[in-house]
N, C-alpha and C positions, 0 to 999 in steps of 0.2 A: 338884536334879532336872534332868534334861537334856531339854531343847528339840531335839524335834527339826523341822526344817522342810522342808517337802515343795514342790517346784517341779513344777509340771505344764508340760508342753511342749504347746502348740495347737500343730498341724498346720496347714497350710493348707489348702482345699480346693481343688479341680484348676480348674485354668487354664480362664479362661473363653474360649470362640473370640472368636475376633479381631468376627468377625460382630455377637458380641451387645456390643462395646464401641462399635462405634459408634452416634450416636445416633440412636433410630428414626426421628425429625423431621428427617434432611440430607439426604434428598431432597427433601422437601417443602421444605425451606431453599433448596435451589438453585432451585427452582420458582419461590416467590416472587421471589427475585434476577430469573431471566430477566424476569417480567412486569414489576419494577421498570424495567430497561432497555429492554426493548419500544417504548415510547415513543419512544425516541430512535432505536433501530433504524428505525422504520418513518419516522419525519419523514428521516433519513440516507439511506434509498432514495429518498423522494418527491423527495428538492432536490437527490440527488448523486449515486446510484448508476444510477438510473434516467436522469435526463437526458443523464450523462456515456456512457452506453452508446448510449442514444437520438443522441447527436451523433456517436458514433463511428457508427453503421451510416447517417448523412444523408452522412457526408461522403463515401459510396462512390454516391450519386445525385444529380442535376442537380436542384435544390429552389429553390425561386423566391416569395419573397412577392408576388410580380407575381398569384399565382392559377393559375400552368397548373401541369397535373401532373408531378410528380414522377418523373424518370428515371432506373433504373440505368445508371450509366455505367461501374465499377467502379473502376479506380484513375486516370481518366481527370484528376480533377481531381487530385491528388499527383504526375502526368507534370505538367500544367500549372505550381504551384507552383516545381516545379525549375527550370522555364526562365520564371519571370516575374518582372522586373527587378525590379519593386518588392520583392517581398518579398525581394530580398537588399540591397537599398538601406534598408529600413524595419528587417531583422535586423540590418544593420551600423548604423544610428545605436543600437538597443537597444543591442546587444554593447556599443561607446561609450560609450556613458551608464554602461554599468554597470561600466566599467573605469576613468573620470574621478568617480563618485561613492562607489565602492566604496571607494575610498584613502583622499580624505579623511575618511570617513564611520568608519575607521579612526582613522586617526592624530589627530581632532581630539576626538574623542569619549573614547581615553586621556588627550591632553592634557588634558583638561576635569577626567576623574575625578582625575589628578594633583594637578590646582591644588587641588581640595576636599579631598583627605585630607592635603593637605600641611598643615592647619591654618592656611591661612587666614582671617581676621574674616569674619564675616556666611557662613559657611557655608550657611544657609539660604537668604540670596536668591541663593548662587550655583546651590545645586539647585534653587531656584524656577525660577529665569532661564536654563538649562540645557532645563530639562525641561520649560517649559511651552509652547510650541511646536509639540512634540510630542501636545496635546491639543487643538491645535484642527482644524476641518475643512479639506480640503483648500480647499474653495471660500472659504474666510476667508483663508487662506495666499495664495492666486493674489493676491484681491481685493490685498491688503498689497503682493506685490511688485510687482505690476503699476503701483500709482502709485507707487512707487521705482523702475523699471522705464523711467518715461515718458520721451520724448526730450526735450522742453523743459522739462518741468516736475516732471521726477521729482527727489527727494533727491537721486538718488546723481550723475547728471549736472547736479546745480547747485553740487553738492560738488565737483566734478571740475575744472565751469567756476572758479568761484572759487579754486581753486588753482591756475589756471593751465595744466592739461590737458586734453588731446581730449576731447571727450566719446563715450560708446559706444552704440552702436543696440542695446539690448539686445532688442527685438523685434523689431527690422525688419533684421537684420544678419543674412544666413543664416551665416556663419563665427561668431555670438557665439549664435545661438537653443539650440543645444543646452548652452554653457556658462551660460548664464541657467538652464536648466532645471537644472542640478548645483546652482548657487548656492542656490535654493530649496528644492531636494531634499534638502541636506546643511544648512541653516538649521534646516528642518523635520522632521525626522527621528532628527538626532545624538542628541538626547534620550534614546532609546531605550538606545542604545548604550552612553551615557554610562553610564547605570543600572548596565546590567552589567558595565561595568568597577570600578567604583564598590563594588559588590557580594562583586568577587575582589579588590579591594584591601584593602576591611576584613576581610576569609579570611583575607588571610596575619597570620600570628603578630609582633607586635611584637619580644618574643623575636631573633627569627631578625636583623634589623637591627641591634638590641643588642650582639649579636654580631659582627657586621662590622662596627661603629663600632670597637669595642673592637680589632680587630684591623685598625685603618688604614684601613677601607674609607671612600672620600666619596660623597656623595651621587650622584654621578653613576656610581660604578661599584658603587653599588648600585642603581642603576637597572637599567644594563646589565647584572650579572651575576646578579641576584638576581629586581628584580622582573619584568621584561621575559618569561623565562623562567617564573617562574611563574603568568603571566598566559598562557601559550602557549594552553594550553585555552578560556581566555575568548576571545582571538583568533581560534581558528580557529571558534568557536561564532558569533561575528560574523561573520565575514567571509563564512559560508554563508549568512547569514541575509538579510545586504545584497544578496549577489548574487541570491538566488533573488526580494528583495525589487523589485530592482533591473530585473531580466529582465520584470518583471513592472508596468514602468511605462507610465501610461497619463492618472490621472487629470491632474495639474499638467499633461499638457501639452495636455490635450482643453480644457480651461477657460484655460488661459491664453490660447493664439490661439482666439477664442470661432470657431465652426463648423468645426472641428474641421479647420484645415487643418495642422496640425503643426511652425507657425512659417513663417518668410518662405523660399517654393520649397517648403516641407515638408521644410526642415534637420532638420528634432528630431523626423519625424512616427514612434514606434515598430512596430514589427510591431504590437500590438496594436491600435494605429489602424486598420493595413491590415485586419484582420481585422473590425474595427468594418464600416467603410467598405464592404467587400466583401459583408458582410452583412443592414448596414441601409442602405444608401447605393445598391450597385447590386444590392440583393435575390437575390444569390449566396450563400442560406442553406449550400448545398452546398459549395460552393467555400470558403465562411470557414471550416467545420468542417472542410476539409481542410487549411487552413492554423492552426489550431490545433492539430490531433494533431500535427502537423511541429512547430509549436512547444517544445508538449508537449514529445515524446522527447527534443529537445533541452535543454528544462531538466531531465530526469532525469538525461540522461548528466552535464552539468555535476553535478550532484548526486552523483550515484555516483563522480566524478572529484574530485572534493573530499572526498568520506567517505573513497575511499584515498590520499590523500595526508595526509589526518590518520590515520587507522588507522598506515600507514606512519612517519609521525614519529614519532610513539608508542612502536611497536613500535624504532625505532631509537633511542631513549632511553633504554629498558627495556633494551635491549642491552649500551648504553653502560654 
């Protein structure tokens, strides 16, 4: 007897609108999101957006914590700025500073992540001893080099004398105050740096070395051809990061020379001292906010000038 067997075909039913797929609840989803961030919005306007616009519209009037009122002047104080010596004497030790700490802050900071992935013993107290430095406050850091620092009685000029050589005025020298202030700056800092070199060392693939041993490469021209290069990104990632950190130096050298004169003559004293000075010192609220917006622009351009100059390499490698 023969089976016969019957297949039915379902059909499907017609395509639902796009409308009813998605879910009724993702407006009310986004809702919630926003009141989640809310919070941070409104604390964001009260301590940045607000004040930073509040300092831009002071810096176009004569403001005085002395108590008299408050004067439009219009760009009266940003003519001033341009022709007032200090601030191009206070912008050229910044610029300085940040062209003498930038390098090393660089180059020593590789070298370090080097030594540790080379597999060296005690790996850990090399990262300990690296990095911890970097976690403490600036006002502990001054306190430390300042008696290494002393003329008679510090470390490093008893070290100096006992060997047989000059000793150096590291605070009282104006030719050495701003090189003291690098010395501490790149002590106290490297750490950082170290980290993320450290970071794109253990990235790169073992592999890839393996490979260049095998085919004659030494140690050193796999430095230069291999790692150096692929470390370009991590470079130019520091080297923004130093400078903008750099530009932006203030505290080590307000607490080093204590009342804030900026080293012996005011060798080391930076723009942002002036701006201090201008503000709480001779009660030229207006005038400091004008010399901050100048500041300001200046470290964006630097900023935007270094984004294309990495963009550009980049794109010329990709070329290659």
């Amino acid at each position: 007897m023969a089976t016969t067997t019957t297949t039915s075909t379902v059909s499907p039913g017609p395509a639902r609108p796009l409308d009813d797929r998605v879910p009724k609840n993702s407006l009310t989803t986004n809702r919630g999101g926003f009141w989640f961030v809310l919070p941070f919005l409104v604390v964001y306007a009260l301590f940045t957006i607000i004040p930073v616009l509040y300092g831009l519209g002071m810096s176009f009037f004569d403001v005085s914590l002395a108590g008299k009122p408050a004067q439009f002047v219009g760009v009266d104080n940003y003519a001033e700025l341009l022709g007032d010596s200090q601030v191009w004497r206070t912008l050229g030790h910044t610029l300085l500073f940040t062209v003498m700490s930038t390098i090393p802050l660089v180059v020593v900071a590789l070298g370090m992540a080097l030594l540790v992935q080379s597999g060296v013993r005690g790996q850990w107290l090399w990262r300990f001893s690296f990095f911890a430095p970097f976690l403490l406050p600036v006002a502990t850091v001054v306190l430390i080099w300042q008696w290494l620092f002393q003329n008679d009685l510090g470390f490093i000029n008893n070290t100096l004398a006992q060997w047989g050589l000059p000793t150096v005025g590291w605070l009282t020298d104006p030719n050495v105050a701003l090189l003291s202030t690098v010395i501490i700056t790149v002590w106290w800092t490297v750490g950082f740096n170290f980290l993320l070199y450290l970071s794109a060392l253990q990235a790169i693939p073992e592999s890839i070395y393996e490979a260049a041993a095998i085919d004659g490469a030494g140690p050193f021209r796999r430095l230069v051809s291999m790692t150096l290069p692929l470390l370009s990104r991590t470079t130019g990632l520091v080297v923004i990061l130093q400078v903008l950190a750099s530009l932006k130096v203030f505290d080590q050298i307000y607490i080093l020379w204590a009342g804030g004169t900026g080293g012996p003559e005011g060798a080391a004293a930076p723009i942002l001292q002036y701006v201090y000075d201008s503000g709480f010192v001779n009660y030229r609220l207006g005038y400091a906010s004008a010399i901050s917006y100048f500041f300001f622009l200046l470290i964006i351009a630097v900023s935007l000038g270094q984004l294309w100059l990495t963009n550009r390499r980049s794109a010329n490698r990709k070329g290659q």
